[in-house]
Backbone bond lengths (Angstrom), bond angles and torsions (degrees), N, CA, C in turn:
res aa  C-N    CA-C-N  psi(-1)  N-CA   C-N-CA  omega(-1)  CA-C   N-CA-C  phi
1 X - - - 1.450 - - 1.539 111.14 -
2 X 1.691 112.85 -37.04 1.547 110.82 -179.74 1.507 113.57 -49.80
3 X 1.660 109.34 -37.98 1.538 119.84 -150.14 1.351 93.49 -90.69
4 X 1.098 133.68 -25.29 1.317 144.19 -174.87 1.491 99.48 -71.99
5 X 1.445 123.10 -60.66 1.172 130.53 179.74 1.936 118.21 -54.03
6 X 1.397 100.22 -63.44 1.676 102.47 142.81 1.398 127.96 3.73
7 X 1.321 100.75 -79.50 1.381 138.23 -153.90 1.799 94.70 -68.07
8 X 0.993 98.60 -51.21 1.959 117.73 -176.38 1.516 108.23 -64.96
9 X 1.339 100.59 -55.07 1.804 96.00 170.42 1.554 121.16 -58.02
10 X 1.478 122.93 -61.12 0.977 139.01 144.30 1.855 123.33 6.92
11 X 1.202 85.18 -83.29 2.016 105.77 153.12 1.402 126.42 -50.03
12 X 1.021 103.24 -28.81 1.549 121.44 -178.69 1.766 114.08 -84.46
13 X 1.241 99.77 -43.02 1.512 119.02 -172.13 1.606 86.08 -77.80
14 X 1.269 139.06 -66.13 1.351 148.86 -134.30 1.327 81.82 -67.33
15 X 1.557 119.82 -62.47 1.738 133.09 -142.24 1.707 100.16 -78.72
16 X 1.816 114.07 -26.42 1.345 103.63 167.07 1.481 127.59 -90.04
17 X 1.418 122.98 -8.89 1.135 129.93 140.68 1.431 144.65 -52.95
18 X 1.623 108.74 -20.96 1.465 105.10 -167.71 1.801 89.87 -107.43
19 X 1.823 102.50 -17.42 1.761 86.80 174.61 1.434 116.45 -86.18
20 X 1.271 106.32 -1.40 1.539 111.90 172.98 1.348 110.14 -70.16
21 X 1.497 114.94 -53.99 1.288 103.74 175.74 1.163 137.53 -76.02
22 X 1.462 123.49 -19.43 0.823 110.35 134.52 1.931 165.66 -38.14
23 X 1.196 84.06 -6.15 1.189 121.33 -171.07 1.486 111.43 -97.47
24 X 1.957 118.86 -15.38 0.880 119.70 -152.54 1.799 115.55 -119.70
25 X 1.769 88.49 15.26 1.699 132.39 -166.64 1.844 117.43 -135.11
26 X 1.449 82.31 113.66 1.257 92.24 -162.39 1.908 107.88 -113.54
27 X 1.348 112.82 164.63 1.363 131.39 159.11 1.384 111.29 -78.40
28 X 1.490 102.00 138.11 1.751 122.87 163.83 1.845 97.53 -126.72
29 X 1.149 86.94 134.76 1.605 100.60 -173.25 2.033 88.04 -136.34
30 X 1.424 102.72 118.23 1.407 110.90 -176.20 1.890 97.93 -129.06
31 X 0.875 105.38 132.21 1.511 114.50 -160.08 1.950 95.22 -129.39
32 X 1.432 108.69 113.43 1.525 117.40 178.42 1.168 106.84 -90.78
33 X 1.309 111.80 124.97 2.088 110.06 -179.78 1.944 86.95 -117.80
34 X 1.565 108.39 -172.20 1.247 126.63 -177.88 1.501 113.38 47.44
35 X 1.770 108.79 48.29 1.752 111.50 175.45 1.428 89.02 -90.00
36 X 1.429 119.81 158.67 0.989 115.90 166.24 1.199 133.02 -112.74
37 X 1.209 112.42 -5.74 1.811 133.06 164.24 1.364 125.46 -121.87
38 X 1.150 135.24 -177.19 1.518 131.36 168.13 1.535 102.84 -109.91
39 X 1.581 129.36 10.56 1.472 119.77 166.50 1.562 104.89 -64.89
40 X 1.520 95.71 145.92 1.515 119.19 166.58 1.256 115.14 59.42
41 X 1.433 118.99 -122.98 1.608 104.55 -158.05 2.075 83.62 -164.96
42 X 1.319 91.15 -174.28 1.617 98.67 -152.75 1.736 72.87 -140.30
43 X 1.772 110.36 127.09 1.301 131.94 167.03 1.977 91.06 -99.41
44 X 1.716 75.99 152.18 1.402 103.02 -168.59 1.298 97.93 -143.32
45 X 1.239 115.82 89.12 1.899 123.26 157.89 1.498 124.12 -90.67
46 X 1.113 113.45 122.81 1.629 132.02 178.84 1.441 112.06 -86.77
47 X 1.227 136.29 146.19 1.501 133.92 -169.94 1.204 100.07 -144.51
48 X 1.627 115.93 133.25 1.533 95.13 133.20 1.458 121.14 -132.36
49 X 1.198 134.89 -176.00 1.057 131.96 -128.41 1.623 93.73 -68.90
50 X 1.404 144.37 -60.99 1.479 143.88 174.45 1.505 122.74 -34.13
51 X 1.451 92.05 -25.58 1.550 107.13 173.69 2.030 103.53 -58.36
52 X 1.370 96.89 149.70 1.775 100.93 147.30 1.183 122.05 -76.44
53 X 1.508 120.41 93.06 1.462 117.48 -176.78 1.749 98.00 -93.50
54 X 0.905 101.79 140.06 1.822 157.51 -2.18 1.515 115.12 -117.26
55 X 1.378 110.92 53.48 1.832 137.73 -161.87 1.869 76.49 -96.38
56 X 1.534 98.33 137.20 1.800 111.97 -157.56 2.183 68.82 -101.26
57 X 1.238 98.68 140.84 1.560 113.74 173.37 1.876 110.04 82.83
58 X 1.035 94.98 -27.79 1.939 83.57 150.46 1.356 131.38 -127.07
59 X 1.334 102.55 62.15 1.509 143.44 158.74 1.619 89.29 -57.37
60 X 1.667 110.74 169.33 1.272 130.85 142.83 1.276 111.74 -91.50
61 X 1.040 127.36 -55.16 1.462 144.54 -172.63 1.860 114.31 -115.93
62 X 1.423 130.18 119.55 1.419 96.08 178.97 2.095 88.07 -149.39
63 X 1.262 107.12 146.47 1.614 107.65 174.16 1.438 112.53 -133.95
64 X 1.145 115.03 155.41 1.665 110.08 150.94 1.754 131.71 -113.16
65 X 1.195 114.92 114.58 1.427 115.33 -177.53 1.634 116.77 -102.58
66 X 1.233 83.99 134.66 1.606 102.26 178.43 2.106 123.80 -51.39
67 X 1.422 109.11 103.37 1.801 83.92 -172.75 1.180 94.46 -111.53
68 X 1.545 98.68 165.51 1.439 124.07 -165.28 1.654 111.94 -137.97
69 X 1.186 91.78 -5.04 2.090 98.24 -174.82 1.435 84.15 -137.29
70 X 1.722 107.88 -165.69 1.188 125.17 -165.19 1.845 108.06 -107.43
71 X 1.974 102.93 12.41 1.682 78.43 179.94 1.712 73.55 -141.36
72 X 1.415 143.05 170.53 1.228 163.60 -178.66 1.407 126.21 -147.70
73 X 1.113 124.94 111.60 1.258 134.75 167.80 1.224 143.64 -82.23
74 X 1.676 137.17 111.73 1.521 117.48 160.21 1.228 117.61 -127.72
75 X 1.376 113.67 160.12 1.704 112.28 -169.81 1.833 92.33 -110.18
76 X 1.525 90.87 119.78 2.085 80.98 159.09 1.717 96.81 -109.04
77 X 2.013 97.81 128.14 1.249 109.46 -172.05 1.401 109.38 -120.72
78 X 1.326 105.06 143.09 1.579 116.40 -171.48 1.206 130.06 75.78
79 X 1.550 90.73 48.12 1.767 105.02 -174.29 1.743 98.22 -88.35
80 X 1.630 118.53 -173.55 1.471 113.12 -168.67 2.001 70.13 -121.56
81 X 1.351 91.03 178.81 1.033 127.18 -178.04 1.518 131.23 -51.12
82 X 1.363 138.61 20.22 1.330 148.13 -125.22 1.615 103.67 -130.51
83 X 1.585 98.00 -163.42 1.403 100.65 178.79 1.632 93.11 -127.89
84 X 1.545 95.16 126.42 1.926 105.74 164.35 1.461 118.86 -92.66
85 X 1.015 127.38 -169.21 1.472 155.08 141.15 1.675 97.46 -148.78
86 X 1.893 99.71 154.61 1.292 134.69 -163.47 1.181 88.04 -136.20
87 X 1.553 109.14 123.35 1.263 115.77 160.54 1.694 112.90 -126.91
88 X 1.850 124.71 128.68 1.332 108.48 -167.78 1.643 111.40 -132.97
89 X 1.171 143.87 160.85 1.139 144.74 147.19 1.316 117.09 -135.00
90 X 1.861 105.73 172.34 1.519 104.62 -170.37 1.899 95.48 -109.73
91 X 1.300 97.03 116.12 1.468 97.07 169.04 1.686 128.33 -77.08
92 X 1.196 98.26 63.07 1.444 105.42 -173.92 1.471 133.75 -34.54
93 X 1.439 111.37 -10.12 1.713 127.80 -167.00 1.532 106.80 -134.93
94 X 1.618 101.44 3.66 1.115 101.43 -179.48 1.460 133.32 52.01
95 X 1.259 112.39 22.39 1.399 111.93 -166.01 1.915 107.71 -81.90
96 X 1.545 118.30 -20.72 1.150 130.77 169.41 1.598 106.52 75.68
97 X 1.757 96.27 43.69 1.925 121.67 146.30 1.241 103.79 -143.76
98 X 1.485 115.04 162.69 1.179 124.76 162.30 1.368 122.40 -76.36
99 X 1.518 135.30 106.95 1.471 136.62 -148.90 1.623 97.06 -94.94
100 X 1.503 106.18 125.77 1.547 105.63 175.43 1.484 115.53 -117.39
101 X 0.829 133.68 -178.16 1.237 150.32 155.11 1.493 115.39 -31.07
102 X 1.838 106.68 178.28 1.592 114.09 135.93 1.083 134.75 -46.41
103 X 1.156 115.70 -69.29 1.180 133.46 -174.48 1.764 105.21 -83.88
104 X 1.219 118.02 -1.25 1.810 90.46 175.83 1.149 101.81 141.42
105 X 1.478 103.19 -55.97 1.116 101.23 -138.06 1.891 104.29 -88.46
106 X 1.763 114.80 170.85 1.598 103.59 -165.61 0.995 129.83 -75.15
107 X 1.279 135.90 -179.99 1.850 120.46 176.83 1.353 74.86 -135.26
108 X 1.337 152.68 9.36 1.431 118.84 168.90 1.386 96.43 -126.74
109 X 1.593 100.91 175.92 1.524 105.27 -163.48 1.781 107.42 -88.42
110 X 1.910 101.05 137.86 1.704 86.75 -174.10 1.400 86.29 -127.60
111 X 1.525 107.03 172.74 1.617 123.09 144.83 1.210 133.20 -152.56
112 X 0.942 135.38 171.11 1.690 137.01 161.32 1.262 134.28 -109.71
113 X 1.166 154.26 174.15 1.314 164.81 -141.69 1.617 99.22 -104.13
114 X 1.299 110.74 135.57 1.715 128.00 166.01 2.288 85.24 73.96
115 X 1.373 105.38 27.31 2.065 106.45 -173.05 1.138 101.93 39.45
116 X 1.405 144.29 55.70 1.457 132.28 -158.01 1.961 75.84 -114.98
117 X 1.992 109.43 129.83 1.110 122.79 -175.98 1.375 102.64 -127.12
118 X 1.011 130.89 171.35 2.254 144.75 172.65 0.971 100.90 -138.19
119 X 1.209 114.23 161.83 1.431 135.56 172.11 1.610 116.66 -56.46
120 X 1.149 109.72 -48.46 1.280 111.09 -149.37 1.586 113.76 -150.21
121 X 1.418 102.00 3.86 1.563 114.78 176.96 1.479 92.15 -151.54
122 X 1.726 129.48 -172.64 1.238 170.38 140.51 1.638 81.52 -42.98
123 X 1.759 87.79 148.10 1.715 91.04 -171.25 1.586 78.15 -95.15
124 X 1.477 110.16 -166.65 1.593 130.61 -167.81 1.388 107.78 -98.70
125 X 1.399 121.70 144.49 1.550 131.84 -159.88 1.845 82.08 -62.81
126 X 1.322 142.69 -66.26 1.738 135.24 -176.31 1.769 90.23 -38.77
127 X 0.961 148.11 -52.89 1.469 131.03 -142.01 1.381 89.09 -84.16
128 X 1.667 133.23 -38.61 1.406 120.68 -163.56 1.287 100.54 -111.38
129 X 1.727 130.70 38.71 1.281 115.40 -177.12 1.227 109.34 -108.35
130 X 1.329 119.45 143.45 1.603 148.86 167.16 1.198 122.03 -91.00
131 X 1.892 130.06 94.37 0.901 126.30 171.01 1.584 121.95 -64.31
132 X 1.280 127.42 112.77 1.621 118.13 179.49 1.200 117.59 -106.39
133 X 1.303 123.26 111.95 1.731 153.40 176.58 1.377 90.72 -101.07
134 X 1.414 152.06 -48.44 1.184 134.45 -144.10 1.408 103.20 -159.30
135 X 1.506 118.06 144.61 1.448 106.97 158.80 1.277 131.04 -31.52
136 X 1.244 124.08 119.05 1.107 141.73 -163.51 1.702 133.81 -120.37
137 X 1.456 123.72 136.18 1.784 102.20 -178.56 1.045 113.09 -130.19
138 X 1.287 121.20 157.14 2.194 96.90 -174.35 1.604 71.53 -161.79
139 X 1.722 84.51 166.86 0.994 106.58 -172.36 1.636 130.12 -138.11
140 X 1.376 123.24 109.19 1.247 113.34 -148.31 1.579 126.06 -106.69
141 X 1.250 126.04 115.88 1.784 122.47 -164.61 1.566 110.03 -81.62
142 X 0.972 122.52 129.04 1.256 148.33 179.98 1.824 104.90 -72.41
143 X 1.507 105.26 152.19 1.609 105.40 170.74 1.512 119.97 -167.81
């Protein structure tokens, strides 16, 4: 009966631990409006703060989705508890870079998280950061 009893706590402890942590992982659902075509596909870079934000390949997380209308969606799910920035553009030629100019600067449309923009660079991982406590949705304008 002891081991039996054991056994029950045990289960109990395990099963309230793993829903705790669970609990401690959340959804980002970032939704791109103002595309202006259905060429190519829409990059989706995830950051967090140690990361090089907004350097394309040292992402934490990064995808490309296919659009077909003028707004695009992806969810990154089962993130922990932290602070992001989202950084996105529409790769219109699909070539899978962001194509700029002479001088630098982009020819396709980008943005970041909380629309946080600079003059003359990528704004700073604090200007585009997203604290996540909870499932979360944002929404990001293109330009």
């Amino acid at each position: 009966m002891k081991v039996f009893f054991l056994f029950l706590v045990f289960g109990l402890v395990s099963f309230t631990a793993a829903d705790r942590a669970d609990s401690d992982r959340f959804d980002l659902t970032v939704t791109v409006t103002n595309i202006q075509n259905a060429k190519g596909k829409v990059s989706f870079g995830l950051f967090r703060k140690q990361d090089s934000f907004p350097i394309k390949g040292k992402q934490f997380k990064g995808v490309f989705v296919e659009t077909t209308k003028s707004k695009t969606k992806y969810t990154f799910q089962n993130l922990e508890k932290d602070s992001y920035a989202v950084a996105v553009y529409h790769d219109e030629n699909n070539n899978g870079i962001m194509d700029k100019n002479l001088v630098g600067a982009p020819t396709e449309a980008y943005g970041f998280s909380r629309n946080a923009r600079a003059t003359f660079s990528a704004p700073s991982f604090e200007d585009a950061k997203i604290d996540l406590k909870e499932n979360k949705s944002i929404e990001i304008w293109i330009k």
